[in-house]
C-alpha positions as CSV (number, residue, x, y, z in Angstrom):
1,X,-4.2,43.4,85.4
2,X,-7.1,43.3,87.1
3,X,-9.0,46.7,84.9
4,X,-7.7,44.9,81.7
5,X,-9.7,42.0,82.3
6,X,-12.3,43.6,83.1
7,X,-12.3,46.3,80.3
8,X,-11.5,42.7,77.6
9,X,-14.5,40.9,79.2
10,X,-16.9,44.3,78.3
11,X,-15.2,44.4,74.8
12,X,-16.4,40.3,74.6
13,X,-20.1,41.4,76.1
14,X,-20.3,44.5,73.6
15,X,-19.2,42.1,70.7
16,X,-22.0,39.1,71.3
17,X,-24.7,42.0,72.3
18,X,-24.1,43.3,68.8
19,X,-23.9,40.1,66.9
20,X,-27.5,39.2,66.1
21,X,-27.9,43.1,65.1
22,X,-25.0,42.4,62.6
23,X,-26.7,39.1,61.3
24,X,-29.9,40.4,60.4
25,X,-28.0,43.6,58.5
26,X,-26.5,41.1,56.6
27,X,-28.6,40.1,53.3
28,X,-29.0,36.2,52.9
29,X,-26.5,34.7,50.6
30,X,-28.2,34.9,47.2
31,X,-30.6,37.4,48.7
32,X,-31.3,40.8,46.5
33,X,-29.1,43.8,48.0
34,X,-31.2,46.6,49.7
35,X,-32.9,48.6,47.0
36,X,-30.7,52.0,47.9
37,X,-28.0,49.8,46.9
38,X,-29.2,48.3,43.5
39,X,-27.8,49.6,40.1
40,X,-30.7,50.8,37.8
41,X,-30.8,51.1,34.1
42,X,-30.2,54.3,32.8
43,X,-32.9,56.5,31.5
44,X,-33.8,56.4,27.8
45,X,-32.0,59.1,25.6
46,X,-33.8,59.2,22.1
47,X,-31.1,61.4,20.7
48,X,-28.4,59.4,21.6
49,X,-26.5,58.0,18.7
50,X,-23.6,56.7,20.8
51,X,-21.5,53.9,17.8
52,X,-24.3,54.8,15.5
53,X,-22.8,56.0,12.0
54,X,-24.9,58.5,10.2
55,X,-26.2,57.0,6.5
56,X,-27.5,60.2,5.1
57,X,-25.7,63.4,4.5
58,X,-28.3,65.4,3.1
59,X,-27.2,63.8,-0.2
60,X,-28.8,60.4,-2.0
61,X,-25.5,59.6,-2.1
62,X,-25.5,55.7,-1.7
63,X,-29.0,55.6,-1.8
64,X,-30.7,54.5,-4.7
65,X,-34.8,55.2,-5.7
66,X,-36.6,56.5,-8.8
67,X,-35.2,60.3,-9.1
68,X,-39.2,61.4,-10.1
69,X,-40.4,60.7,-6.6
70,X,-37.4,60.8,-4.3
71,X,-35.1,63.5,-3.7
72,X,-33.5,66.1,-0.8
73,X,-34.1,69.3,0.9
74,X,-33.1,70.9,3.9
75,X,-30.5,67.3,5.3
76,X,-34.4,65.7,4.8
77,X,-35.1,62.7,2.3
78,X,-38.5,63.4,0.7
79,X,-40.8,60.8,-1.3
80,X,-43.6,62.0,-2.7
81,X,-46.1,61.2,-5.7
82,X,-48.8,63.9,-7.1
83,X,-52.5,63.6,-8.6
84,X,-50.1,64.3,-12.3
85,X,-47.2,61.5,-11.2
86,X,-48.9,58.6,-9.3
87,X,-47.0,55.4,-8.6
88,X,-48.4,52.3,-10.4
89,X,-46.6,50.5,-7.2
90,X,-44.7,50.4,-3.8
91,X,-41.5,52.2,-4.5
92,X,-38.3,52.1,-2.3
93,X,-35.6,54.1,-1.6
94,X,-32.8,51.9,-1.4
95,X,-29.4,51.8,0.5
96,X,-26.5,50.7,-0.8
97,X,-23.6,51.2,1.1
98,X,-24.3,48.1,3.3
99,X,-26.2,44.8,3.5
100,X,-26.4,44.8,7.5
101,X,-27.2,41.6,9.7
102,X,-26.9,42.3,13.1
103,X,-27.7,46.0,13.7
104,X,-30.1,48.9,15.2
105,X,-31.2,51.7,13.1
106,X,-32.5,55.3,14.0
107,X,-34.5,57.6,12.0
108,X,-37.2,60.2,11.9
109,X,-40.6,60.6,9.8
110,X,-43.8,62.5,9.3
111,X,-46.4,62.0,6.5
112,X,-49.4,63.7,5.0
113,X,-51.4,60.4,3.4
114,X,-51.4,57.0,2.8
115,X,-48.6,54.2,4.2
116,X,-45.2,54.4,4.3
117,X,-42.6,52.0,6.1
118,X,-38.7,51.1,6.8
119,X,-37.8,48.0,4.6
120,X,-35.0,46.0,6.6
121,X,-33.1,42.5,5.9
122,X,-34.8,42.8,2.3
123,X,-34.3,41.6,-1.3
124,X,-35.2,43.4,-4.6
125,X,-37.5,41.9,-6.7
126,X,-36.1,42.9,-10.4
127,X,-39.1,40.5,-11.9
128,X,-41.6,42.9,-10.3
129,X,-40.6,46.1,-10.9
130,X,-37.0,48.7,-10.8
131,X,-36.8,49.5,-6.7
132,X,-38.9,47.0,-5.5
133,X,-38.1,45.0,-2.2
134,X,-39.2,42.1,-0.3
135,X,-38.4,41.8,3.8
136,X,-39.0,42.7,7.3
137,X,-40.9,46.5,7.4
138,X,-41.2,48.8,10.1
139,X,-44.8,50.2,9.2
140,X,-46.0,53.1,9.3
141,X,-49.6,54.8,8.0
142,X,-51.2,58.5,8.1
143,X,-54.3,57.3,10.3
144,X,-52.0,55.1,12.4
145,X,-53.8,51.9,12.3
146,X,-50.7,50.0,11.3
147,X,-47.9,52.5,12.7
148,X,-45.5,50.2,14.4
149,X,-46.2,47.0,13.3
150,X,-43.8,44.4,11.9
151,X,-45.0,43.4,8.6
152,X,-43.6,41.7,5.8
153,X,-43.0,43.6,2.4
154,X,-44.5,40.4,-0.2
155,X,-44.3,38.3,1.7
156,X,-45.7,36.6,5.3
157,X,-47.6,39.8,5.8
158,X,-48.6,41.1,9.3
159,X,-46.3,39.0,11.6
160,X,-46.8,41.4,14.3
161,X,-49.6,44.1,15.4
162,X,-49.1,47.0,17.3
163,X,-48.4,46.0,20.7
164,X,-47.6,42.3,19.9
165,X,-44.9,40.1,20.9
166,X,-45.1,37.5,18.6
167,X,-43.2,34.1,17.6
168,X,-42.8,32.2,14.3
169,X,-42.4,29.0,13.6
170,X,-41.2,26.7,10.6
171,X,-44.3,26.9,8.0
172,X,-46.7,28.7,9.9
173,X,-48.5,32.3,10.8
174,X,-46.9,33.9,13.5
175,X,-48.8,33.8,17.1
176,X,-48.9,36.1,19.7
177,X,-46.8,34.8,22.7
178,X,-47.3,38.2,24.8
179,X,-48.7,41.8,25.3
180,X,-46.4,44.7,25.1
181,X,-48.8,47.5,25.7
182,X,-52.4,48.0,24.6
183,X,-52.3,49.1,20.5
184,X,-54.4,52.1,21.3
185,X,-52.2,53.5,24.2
186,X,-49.4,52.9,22.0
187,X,-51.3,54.8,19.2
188,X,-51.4,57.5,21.6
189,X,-47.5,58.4,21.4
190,X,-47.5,58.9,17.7
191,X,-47.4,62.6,16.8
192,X,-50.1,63.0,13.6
193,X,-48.3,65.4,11.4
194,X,-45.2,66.0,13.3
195,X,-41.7,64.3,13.7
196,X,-41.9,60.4,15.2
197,X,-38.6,58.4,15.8
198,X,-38.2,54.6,14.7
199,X,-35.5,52.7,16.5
200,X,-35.6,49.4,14.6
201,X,-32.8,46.3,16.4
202,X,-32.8,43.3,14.8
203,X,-30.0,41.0,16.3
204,X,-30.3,37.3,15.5
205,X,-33.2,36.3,15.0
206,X,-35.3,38.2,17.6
207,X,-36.5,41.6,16.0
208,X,-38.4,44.7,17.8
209,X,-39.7,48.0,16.8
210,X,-39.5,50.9,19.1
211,X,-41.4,54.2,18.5
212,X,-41.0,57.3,19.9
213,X,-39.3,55.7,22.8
214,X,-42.0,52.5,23.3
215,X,-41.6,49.0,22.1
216,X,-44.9,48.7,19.5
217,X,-43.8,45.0,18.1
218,X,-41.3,42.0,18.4
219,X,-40.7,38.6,16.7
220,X,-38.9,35.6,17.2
221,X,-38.3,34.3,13.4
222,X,-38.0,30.6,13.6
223,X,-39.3,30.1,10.2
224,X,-36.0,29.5,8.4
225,X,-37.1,29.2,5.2
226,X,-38.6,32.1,4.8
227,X,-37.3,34.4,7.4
228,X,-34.0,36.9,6.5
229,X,-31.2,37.1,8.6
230,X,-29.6,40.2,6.7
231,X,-30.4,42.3,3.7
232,X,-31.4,45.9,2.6
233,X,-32.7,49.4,4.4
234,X,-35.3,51.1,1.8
235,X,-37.7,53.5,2.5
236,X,-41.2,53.4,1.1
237,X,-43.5,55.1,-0.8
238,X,-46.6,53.6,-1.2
239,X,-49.2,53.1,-4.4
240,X,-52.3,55.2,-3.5
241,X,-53.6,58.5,-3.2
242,X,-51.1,61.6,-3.9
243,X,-48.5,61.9,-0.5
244,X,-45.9,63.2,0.9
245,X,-43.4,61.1,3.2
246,X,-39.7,62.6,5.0
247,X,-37.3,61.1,6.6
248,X,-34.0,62.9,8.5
249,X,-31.6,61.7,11.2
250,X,-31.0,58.5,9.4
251,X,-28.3,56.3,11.8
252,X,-27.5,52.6,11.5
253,X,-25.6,51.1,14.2
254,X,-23.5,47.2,13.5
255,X,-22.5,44.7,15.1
């Protein structure tokens, strides 16, 4: 009897020596878990086309532009106007097989010249011209100054700069309501004359542009009038000098 009190009354010591030890090993309620502990995002995959549905099969099948400066080679989309057929206007490849609202889109590109963009949420404009469209466009542009930009095909024009986070409200020009990354170190991740990837989400009425893996623009669209919350994919071919713009690994993901 007497060793089992004495061994319970040790047990009780142990027990209230190690207490405060336990309290402070125990986080705060509220309090952030140790950082060994925390779950981090997962690293970005460019190629990953996880729910995405491919829209181009190496055919123009539902695609619809002006057969004289669109057409295929190699599963790649090719625009393209010459000194002996210029365009007289901006062209558009369109797609047809959906009108989506709520959605993300992946594609590649490279130019030689001139301007080039992704049309999104967009109209067509029959009064102007065959293959014409108004909306949201992901820009793009041989000398980069406008590469990964939101601007607006005839309409609001530039609503976002490289490196913009930008908000528009009812009636007026969109203002800048945060930095993403300086434009020029953005600049710095486009690959003049080679492949560059645009991941284009537009999901309500927030829309962002990411390029290569960075985010170069982003909008809130208050501007109900005006703004489009669902409407054609094109692909540009701008009025100007003779160029040459492809596109491949075209993917468009709903929701």
């Amino acid at each position: 009897m007497g060793m089992l009190l004495t061994f319970c009354v040790r047990v009780a010591w142990l027990m209230m020596a190690a207490l405060p030890m336990l309290m402070m090993a125990q986080p705060a309620p509220g309090a952030r878990p140790a950082r060994g502990g925390m779950k981090m995002p997962d690293p970005l995959v460019a190629d990953d086309h996880t729910g995405f549905v491919s829209i181009f099969d190496g055919t123009l099948k539902n695609w619809d532009g002006d057969p004289t400066f669109w057409r295929t080679e190699d599963n790649t989309i090719i625009g393209e106007s010459t000194k002996e057929n210029p365009l007289k206007l901006n062209t558009f490849l369109i797609y047809r097989g959906d009108k989506p609202k709520d959605f993300e889109l992946k594609l590649e590109f490279r130019m030689n010249s001139t301007n080039s963009g992704v049309q999104y949420r967009s109209v067509e404009l029959p009064e102007v011209g065959k293959w014409v469209l108004k909306g949201y466009q992901a820009d793009m542009d041989f000398v980069n100054t406008f590469t990964g930009m939101l601007y607006e095909e005839r309409g609001r024009g530039i609503m976002a700069l490289r490196g913009q986070f930008t908000y528009a409200a009812p009636g007026q020009n969109s203002r800048v309501i945060g930095q993403l990354q300086d434009g020029d170190e953005l600049k710095g991740y486009i690959k003049i004359n080679g492949w560059n990837q645009f991941h284009v989400i537009a999901r309500g009425n927030l829309v962002t542009h990411v390029l290569n893996g960075h985010v170069t623009a982003a909008m809130i669209d208050d501007d109900i009038e005006k703004r489009a919350l669902e409407g054609l994919i094109g692909l540009q071919l701008h009025v100007g000098p003779p160029m040459k713009v492809e596109f491949k690994n075209v993917y468009l993901k709903k929701y």
